[in-house]
C-alpha positions in Angstrom: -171.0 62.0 -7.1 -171.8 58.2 -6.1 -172.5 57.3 -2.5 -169.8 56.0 -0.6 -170.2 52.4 0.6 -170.1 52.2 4.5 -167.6 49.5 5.8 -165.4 47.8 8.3 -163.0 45.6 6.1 -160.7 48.1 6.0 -158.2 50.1 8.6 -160.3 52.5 10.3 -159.2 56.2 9.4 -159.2 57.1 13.1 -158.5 55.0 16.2 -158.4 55.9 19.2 -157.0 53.2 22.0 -157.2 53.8 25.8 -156.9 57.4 25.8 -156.7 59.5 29.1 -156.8 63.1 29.3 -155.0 64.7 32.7 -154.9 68.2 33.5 -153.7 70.4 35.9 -155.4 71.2 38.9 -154.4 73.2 41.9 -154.2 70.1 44.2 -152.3 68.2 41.5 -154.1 66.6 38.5 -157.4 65.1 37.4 -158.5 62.6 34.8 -160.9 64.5 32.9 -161.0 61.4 30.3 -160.2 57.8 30.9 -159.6 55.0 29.1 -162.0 56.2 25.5 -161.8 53.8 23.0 -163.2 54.7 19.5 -162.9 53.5 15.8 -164.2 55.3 12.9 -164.1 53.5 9.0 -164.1 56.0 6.2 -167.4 57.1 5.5 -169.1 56.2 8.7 -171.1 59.0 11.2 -170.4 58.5 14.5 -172.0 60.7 17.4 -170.6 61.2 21.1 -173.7 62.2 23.3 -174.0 63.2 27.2 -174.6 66.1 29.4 -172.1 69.0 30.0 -169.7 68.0 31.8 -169.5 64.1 30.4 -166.5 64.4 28.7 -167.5 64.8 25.1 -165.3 68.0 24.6 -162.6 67.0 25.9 -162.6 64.2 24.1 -162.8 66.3 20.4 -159.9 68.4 22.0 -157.5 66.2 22.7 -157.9 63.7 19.0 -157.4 67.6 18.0 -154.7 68.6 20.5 -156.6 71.9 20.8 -155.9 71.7 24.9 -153.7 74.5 26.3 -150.6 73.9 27.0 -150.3 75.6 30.2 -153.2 73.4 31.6 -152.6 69.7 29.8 -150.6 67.5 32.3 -150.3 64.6 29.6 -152.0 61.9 27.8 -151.6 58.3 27.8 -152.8 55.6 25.3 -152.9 56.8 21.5 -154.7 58.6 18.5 -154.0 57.2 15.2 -155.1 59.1 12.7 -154.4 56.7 9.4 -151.9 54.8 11.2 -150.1 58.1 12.1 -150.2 58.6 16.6 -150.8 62.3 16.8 -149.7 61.7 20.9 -146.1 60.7 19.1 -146.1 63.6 16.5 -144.3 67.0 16.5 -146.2 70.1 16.2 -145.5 70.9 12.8 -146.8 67.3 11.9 -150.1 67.7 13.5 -150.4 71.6 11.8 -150.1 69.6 8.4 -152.7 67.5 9.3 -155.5 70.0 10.4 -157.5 70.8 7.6 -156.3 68.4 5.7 -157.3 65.3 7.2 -159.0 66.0 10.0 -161.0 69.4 10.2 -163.2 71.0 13.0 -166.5 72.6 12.9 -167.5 74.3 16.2 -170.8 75.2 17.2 -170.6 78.8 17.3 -169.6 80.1 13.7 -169.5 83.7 15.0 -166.2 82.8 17.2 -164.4 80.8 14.2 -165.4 83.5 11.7 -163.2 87.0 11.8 -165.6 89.8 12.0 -163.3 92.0 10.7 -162.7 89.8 7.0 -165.1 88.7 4.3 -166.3 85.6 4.6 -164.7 84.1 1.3 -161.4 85.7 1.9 -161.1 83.6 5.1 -162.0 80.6 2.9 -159.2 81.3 0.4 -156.3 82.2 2.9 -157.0 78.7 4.0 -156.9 77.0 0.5 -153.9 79.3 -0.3 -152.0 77.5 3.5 -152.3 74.1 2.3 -152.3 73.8 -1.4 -150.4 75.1 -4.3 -153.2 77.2 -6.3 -153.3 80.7 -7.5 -155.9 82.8 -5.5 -157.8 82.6 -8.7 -158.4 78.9 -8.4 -158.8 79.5 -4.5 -161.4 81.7 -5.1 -163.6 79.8 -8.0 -163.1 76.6 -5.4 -164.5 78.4 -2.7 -167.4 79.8 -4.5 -167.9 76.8 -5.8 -168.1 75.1 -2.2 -170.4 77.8 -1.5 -172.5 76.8 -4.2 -172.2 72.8 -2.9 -173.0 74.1 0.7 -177.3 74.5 -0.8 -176.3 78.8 -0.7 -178.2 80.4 -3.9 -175.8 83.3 -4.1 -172.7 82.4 -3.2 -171.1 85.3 -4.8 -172.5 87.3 -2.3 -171.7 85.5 0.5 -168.3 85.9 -0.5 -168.5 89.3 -0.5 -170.6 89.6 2.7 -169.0 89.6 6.6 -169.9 87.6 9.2 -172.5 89.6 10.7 -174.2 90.5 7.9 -175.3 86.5 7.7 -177.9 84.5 9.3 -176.9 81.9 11.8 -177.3 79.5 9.7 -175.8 80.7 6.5 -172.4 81.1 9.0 -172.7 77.8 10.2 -172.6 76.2 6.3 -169.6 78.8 5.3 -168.2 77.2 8.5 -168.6 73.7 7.1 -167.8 74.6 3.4 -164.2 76.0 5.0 -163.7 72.8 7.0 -164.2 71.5 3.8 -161.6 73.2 1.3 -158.8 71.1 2.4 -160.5 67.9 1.3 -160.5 66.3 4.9 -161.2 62.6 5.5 -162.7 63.4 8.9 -164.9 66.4 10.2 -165.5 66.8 13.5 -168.7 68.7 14.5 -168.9 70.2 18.1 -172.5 70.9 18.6 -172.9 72.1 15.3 -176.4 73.1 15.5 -177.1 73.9 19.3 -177.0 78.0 18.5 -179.6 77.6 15.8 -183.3 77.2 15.5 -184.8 73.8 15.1 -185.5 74.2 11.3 -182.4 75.6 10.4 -180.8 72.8 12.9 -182.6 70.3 10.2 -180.9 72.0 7.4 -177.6 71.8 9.2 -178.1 68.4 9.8 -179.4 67.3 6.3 -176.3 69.0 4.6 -173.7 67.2 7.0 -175.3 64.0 5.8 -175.1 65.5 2.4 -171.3 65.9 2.7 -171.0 62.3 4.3 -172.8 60.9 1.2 -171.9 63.1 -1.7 -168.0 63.6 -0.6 -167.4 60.5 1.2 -165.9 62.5 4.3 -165.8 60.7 7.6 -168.0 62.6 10.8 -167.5 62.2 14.3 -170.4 65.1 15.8 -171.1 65.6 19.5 -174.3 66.4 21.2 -176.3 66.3 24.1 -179.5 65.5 22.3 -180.8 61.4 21.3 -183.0 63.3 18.5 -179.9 64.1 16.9 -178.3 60.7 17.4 -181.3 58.8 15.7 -181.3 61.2 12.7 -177.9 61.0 12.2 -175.5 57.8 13.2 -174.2 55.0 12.3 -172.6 54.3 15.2 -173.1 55.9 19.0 -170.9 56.5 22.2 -172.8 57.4 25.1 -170.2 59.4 27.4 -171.0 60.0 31.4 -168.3 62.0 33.8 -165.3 61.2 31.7 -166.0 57.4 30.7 -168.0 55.4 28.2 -170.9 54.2 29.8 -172.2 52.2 26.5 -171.7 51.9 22.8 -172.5 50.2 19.8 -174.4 50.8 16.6 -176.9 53.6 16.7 -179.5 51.2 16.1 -178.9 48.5 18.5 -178.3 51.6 21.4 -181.8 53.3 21.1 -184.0 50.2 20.7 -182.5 48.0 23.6 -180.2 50.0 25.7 -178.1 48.7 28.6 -177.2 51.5 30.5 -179.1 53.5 33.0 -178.1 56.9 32.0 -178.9 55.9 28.3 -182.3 55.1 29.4 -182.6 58.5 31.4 -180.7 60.6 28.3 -183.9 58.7 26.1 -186.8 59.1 28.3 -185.5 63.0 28.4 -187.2 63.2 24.6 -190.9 63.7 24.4 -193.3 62.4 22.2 -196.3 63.4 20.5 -198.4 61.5 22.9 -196.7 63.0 25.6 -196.9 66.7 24.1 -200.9 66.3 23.2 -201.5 65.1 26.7 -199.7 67.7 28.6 -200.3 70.6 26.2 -202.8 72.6 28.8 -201.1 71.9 31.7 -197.8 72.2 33.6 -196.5 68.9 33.7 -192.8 68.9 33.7 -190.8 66.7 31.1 -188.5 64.2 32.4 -185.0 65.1 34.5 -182.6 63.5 35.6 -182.1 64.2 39.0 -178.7 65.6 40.6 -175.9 66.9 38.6 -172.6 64.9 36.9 -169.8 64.1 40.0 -167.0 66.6 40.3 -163.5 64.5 38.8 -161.4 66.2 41.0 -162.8 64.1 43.9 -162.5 60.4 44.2 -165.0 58.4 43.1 -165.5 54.8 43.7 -168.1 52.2 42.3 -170.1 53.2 38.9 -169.7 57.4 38.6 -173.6 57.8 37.5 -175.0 55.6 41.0 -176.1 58.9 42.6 -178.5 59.7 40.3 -179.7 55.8 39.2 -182.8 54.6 39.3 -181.6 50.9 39.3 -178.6 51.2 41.9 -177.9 49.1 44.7 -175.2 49.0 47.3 -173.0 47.3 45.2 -173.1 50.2 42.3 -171.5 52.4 45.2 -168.5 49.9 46.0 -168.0 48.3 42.3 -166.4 50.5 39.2 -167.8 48.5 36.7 -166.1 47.6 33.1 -167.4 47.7 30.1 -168.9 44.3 28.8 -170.7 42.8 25.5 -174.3 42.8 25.9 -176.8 41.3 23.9 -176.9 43.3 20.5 -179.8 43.2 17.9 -177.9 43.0 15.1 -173.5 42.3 14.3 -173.6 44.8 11.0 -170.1 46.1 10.7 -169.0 43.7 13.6 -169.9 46.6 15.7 -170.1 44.9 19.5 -172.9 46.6 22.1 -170.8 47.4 25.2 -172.7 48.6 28.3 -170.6 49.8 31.4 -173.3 48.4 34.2 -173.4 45.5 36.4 -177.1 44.9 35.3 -176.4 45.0 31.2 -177.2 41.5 29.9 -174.1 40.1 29.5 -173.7 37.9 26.2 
């Protein structure tokens, strides 16, 4: 298969304009995102990256309208998925659409797989839902999927159950059924944050695999920069519910604008840091304090409390997001920081 050109002269295949999240809370209702603004082209890798608690789930699970019922107060803004608003469609509408154009891989394959069904059964019920193939065809397709997923015998996975596989054989059945629909977009949630570090490689390394080889769209999530700069094009850095900066992934990690950007970075350590520190007990860098609770009022910038650059101001300000100075205008991607102190261009 040929690599698929990376662009923005075309409609993006997800956009995402002023979106807000509310849910219901016992006093009323809170805001648990506001105002997210994202645009994906066909073939790009975007990652969302924060803390807990910064919004970055919320995010995937309202463009997948995966929130309860009971507990969603309402959206505003809109989430057009190839032109289509999914906050405008009817249910049956957005059923159509899961799997096969937008798919999700979660970051726990044991709760998405049924312990109680072989592996490529699951696979096949799924092919069987959405297209019109003979569970002959469903079955050599998801074997073959298998085979495209890097697994040496997929027959046997087939055969096998969920806990008879590794965690990160489950995680690339999980990805190779997100798959069988064809999807433009996948969205990973913390696909590799149950695994071990080399198998979180080989997780990552066949994502990019699938981005290259089948031209499929990825919007992933995470709460670790390592990830970002192994696997983006383009980055949102989330904090309590906002963007706090964005741009390419490039432009972010060499010259970022933002304090918490510069804490999230300076949480990574590197080989001079590890060979210096190795026989003793120095601590790696934190950032102190915790994210600030939504469903009390906040006023000024949300991360203040814990910045190492605030002033009074920071406290009494909310600040907007604003063009900074980027390194580079490749897919007329602008650098947005949310700060008083971003360089402004």
């Amino acid at each position: 298969m040929n690599m698929i050109e990376k662009t923005d002269s075309q409609d993006p295949v997800l956009n995402i304009e002023h979106l807000t999240t509310k849910i219901k809370i016992s006093s009323g209702e809170v805001s648990v995102i506001e105002d997210i603004n994202l645009k994906l082209n066909k073939g790009e890798i975007m990652v969302v990256v924060g803390e807990s608690g910064s919004g970055k789930s919320m995010t995937i699970n309202s463009i997948m309208q995966l929130i309860p019922k009971k507990l969603l107060k309402g959206y505003e803004g809109s989430i057009k998925l190839d032109q289509s608003d999914l906050l405008t469609m009817n249910d049956r509408d957005k059923w159509k659409l899961r799997g096969n154009k937008i798919s999700l891989v979660t970051q726990n394959a044991m709760t998405s797989l049924d312990p109680s069904y072989r592996v490529g059964k699951q696979i096949v019920e799924i092919i069987l839902a959405s297209q019109h193939v003979s569970k002959a065809d469903a079955k050599g397709k998801t074997i073959d999927l298998l085979k495209k997923m890097g697994i040496e015998d997929p027959e046997r996975i087939y055969q096998s159950y969920p806990h008879q596989l590794s965690g990160g054989l489950r995680q690339r059945v999980i990805i190779a059924m997100a798959l069988s629909c064809n999807p433009e977009i996948i969205i990973a949630d913390e696909p590799t944050s149950a695994l071990d570090p080399t198998v979180q490689l080989q997780v990552l390394d066949l994502l990019k695999d699938v981005n290259r080889n089948f031209g499929t769209t990825i919007l992933m999530i995470t709460h670790d920069f390592g990830v970002v700069s192994y696997m983006a094009d383009k980055v949102v850095v989330m904090y309590a519910g906002q963007i706090v900066e964005t741009g390419l992934a490039k432009d972010v990690i060499n010259d970022p604008q933002h304090p918490y950007t510069k804490s999230l970075l300076k949480c990574i350590p590197d080989l001079k840091w590890i060979y210096s520190n190795s026989n003793n007990n120095t601590s790696l860098f934190n950032i102190p304090g915790e994210v600030p609770d939504l469903t009390k009022k906040i006023t000024g910038c949300r991360f203040a409390a814990r910045c190492f650059k605030a002033v009074a101001q920071c406290s009494q300000i909310q600040p907007e997001l604003k063009k900074v100075n980027a390194l580079s205008s490749e897919n007329n991607m602008e650098h947005l920081s949310r700060c008083i102190f971003a360089k402004e261009d």
